[in-house]
Every structure is written in structure tokens, then in C-alpha cells.
N, C-alpha and C positions, 0 to 999 in steps of 0.2 A: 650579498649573501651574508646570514649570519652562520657563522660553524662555532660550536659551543660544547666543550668537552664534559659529556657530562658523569662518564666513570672512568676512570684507569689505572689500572693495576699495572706495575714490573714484574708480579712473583704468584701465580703467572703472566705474562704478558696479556693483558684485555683492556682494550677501548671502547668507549661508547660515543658515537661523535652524534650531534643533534644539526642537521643543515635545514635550514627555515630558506625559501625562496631563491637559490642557489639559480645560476645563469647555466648555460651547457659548457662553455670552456671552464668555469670551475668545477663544475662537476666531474668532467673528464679529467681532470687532472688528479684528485681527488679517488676516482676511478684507478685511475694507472696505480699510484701509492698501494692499494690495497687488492690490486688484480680484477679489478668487476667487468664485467663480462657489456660489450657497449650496446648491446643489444638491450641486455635488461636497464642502462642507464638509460637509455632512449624511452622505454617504456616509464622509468619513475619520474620523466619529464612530462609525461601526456596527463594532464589533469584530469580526463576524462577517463579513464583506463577504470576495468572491472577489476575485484577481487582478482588476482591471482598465484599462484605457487610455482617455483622454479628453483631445481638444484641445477648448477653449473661447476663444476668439479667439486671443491672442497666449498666451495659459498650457496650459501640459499639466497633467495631470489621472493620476498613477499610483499604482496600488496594489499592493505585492508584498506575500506571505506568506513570514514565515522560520523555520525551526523554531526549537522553544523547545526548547533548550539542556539548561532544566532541567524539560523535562514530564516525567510518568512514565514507564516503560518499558511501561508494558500500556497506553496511551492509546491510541485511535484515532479522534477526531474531530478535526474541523480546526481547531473554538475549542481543542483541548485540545495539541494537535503542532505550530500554529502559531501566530506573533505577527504584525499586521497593520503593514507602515508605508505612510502615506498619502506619496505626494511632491508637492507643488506645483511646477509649474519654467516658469519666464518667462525673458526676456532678461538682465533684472538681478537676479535673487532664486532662491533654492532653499529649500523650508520641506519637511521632514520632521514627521511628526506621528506617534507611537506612545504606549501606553499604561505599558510598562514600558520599560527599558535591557536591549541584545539586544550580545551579545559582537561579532559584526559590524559593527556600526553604532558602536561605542564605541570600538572600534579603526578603524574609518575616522575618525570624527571628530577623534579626538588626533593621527591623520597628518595630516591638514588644518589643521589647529589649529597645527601646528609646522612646517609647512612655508610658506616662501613664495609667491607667486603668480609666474608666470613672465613675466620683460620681455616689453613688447610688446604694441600695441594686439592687435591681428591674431593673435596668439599663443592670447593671452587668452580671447576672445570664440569662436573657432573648435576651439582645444584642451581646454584648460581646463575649463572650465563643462562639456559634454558628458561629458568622460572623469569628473568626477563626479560625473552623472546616471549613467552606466556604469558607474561602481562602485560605487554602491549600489545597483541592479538585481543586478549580477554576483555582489555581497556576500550577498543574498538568496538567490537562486539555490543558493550551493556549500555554503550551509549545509545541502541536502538530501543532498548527496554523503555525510558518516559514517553516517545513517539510512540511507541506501540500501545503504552498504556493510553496517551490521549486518544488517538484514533477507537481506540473499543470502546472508551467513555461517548465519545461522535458517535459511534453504530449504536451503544445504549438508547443517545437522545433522539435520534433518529428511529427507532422503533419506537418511544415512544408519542412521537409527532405521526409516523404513518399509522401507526394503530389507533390513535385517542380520536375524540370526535373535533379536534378544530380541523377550519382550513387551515392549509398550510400553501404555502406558492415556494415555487426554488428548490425544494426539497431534494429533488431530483437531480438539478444540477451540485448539488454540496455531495451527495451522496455518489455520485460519481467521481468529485474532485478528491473524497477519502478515501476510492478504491485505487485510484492511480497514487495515491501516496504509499499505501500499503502495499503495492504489487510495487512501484521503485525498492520498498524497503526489505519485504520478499527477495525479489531478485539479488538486491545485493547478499542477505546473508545467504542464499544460494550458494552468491559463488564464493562467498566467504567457508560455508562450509564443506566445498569440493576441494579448496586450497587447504583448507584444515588436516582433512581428512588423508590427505598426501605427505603431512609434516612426520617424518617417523623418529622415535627417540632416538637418543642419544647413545642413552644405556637405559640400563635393566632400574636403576631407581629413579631415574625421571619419568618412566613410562607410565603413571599417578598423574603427573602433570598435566603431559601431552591428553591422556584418557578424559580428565578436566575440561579440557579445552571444547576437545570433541565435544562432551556432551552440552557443555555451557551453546557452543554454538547447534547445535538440534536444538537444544530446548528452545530457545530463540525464532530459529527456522522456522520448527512447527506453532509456535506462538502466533506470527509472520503469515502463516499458512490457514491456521485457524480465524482469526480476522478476514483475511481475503475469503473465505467461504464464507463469513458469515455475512460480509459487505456488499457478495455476491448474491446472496440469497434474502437479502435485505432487498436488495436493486431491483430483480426480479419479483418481489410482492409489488413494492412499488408500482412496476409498470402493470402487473397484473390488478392491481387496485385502481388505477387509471382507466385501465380496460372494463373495470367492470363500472366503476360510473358511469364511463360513456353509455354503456349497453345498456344501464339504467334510464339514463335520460333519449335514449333510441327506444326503448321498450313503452316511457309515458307516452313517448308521441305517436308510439304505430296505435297504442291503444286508442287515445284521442282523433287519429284518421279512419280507424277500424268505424269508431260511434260514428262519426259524422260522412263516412263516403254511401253510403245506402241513403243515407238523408241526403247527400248533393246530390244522386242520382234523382229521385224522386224528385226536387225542384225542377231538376232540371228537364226530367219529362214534362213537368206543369209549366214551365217556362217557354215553350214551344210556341203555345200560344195557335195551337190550330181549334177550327169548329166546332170537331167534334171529339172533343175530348171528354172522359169519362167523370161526370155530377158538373160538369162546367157550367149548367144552367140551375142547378139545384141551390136549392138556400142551405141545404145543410153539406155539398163537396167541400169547401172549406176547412169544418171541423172535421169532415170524417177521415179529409186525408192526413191534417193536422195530428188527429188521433193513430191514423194510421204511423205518421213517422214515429209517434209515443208509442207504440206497443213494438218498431222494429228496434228501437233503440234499450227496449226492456229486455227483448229477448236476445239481444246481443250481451247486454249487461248480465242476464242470468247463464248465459252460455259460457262468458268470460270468466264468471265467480265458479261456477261448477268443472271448469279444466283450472282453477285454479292461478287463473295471469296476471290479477286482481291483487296478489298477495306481494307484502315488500320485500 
């Protein structure tokens, strides 16, 4: 485990401790020191755990998801797109808990690290503290905003490979593997937004802050929200555009069985092959049946152009 102090004040008393990959007996111990509740320390050990929010007497209890930076580009699960940080936050202490170092979190800390705390009991306690609970929430959050921008760039060029005239092969399967990326990314600010939205200030001038936060995570949500509709409604042309070539290429060929089943028929009475069949001794039954199947295949032809089946 690494633990790495990254603010602390005597006057008034506030710590900021930063624990990277921590075991559970150090945790718990860690825990005791600052009264944490072992139930929530139990959940900031589960890698897999969703956003969520928890007061437990005088400590809150947060869990944000932030993308991972360097996941793959074909991921789409949530262990796989996101990194977990646990927050602890009391009066006097702030404990972040994560498994790896997350580019948001490691540039927040170095500005912490290098700035000072601002004069001022009153300052201190009502500004301070809160606005960096809010920025690491906030930190979390905007890390969804380039995934979200590339995904809508994806739905762009995807509409326009299913509307332009190439083939296209796979299409289908990418466009399905975008929508599980954005319904993971959805979901998490979800529940990102439900834990948000349960954060109550502190006092009366942080309450700007917190109202920030809020909105920062909606905007996000329904960004999140708008993609999966439109990924949704992308998918569905698709297969409806699928559907209607097949019906295309079903449609040339009933026409082409339509011309020719009245001609196999007609062979196939002449095919029979009995005595007395009609011009079977004539020099001209040949052509006149011959002509015969040319005039049936005309008037199927003009029958077909006049309801119109003809047309592309």
C-alpha cells in the first residue's frame, strides 16, 4: 500500500490522506484511526461496486467511477471502462482509496499538494474542505466527456456508411458494440447522479458549489442519454434497412417465378406426351404455342407495370 499525505492543516485540524492499492488489514486499521464504518470499508475494497452515496454519522461515505484512460478501445464492461475511487469525508479528514493512479486524480493532487490552504477559520471549514470533495466528484465526472465525444463521432460515421450508397459488412456488429459502451457509460453516471443528488451542503455559501456539481452531472447524464437514443435509433434503421433488402431481393424473384410459372405450366401440359393433344400433328402448333407463352408473358408483364411492381 501506498498512503501519501496529500493536505494538512493544525488550525484547523484537516487531512487529506491518498491510499493507492491498500490490503484490508491496512485498511482497517486505517479505518479504526478515523472511525469508518466497516461496512462502507468493505464496499471501497470491491472493485466492482457502482457509484454510490452514504452518510454514517458525522462521515460520508462516496463512491465515483472514472474512465480508464488507458482501457481498450473495444471494451465494454464497467470493470473494464472504469476505475473505482472510494471517498471517506468527515469534518477534519479526506481519505481517497483506488486501486491504480488515474490522470484526474493525480493532477488534482499535485494542485493541492502545491497550493496553500486559504487564511481564515470560517474560510477554511465552509470553502475549502467542500470545494475539494467537489472536485474530485467533478474530476470524475468529466472524465466521461472524450468517451462520449468519440462514441457520437462513431454514431456520426456510422450513419454515414448506413445511409451512403457503399456496401458496408460488420456494420452492425460495431454498432452494437458502441451501444454497450454508452449504456455502461450511462449507467454509471446514473448512479453517479443519484449519489450526487443526495450530497446536501454544508452551509448556506457552499450551496453554489454542491448546485455545480448537480448540474455538471445532468448535463453529462443526458449527454449519456442522448447518444444511447440516437445509437438506439441508428440500430434499428439498420436492421430495418436489412429487412428491406432482403424484401428487395424476395420481391425480384417472385417476379421472375410469377413470368415463368404459367410458362412451366404450359410445358409442362406439352410435356405429357399423349395422342391427342391439341395442334400436336399441325406444322404450325409449335409456333402458335410458342407464341401463345409470348403473349402470356406480355400480359403478365403489362398487368405487373400497371399495378405498379415493376418500379424500384
Amino acid at each position: 500500500m501506498t498512503v501519501r499525505t496529500i493536505v494538512h492543516s493544525s488550525d484547523p485540524p484537516f487531512a487529506w490522506l491518498d491510499l493507492v492499492q491498500p490490503t484490508r488489514a491496512e485498511l482497517t486499521d486505517i479505518a479504526r484511526g478515523y472511525g469508518l464504518h466497516q461496512m462502507s470499508v468493505e464496499d471501497s475494497l470491491e472493485p466492482e461496486h457502482l457509484p454510490k452515496y452514504e452518510r454514517i454519522g458525522s462521515t460520508t461515505f462516496i463512491i465515483v467511477r472514472a474512465i480508464d484512460a488507458e482501457a481498450p478501445g473495444d471494451c465494454s464492461t464497467i470493470h473494464e471502462m472504469t476505475r473505482k475511487v472510494a471517498i471517506f469525508y468527515g469534518a477534519d479528514f479526506l481519505i481517497t482509496i483506488h486501486r491504480t493512479e488515474q490522470p484526474f486524480l493525480s493532477g488534482l493532487k499535485e494542485r493541492y499538494e502545491s497550493s496553500a490552504i486559504p487564511v481564515g477559520s470560517q474560510e477554511r471549514r465552509k470553502g475549502y474542505m467542500p470545494r475539494l470533495l467537489i472536485e474530485l466528484i467533478n474530476g470524475a465526472i468529466e472524465t466521461y466527456e472524450k468517451p462520449l465525444e468519440k462514441s457520437e463521432a462513431a454514431i456520426d460515421a456510422f450513419e454515414a456508411t448506413v445511409f451512403g450508397d457503399l456496401e458496408f459488412s460488420g456494420t452492425l456488429q460495431n454498432i452494437y458494440a458502441e451501444k454497450r459502451r454508452v449504456t455502461q457509460m450511462r449507467r454509471m453516471l446514473s448512479h453517479t447522479l443519484d449519489a450526487v443528488q443526495k450530497i446536501v451542503p454544508a452551509s448556506e455559501p457552499t450551496a453554489p458549489l454542491f448546485q455545480d456539481i448537480r448540474e455538471n452531472a445532468e448535463s453529462m447524464h443526458a449527454y449519456a442519454d442522448e447518444l444511447l437514443e440516437e445509437v438506439n435509433s441508428l440500430l434499428s434503421i439498420q436492421l430495418a434497412l436489412a429487412s428491406h433488402r432482403t424484401n428487395e431481393v424476395v420481391r425480384v424473384l417472385t417476379v421472375f417465378s410469377v413470368f415463368f410459372l404459367p410458362l412451366t405450366f404450359i410445358v409442362g401440359i406439352y410435356g405429357m406426351n399423349f395422342d391427342f393433344m391439341p395442334e400436336l400433328r399441325q406444322r404450325w402448333g409449335y409456333p402458335a404455342v410458342m407464341a401463345g407463352m409470348g403473349v402470356v408473358t406480355l400480359a403478365i408483364y403489362l398487368w405487373f407495370r400497371r399495378r405498379g411492381w415493376l418500379r424500384g
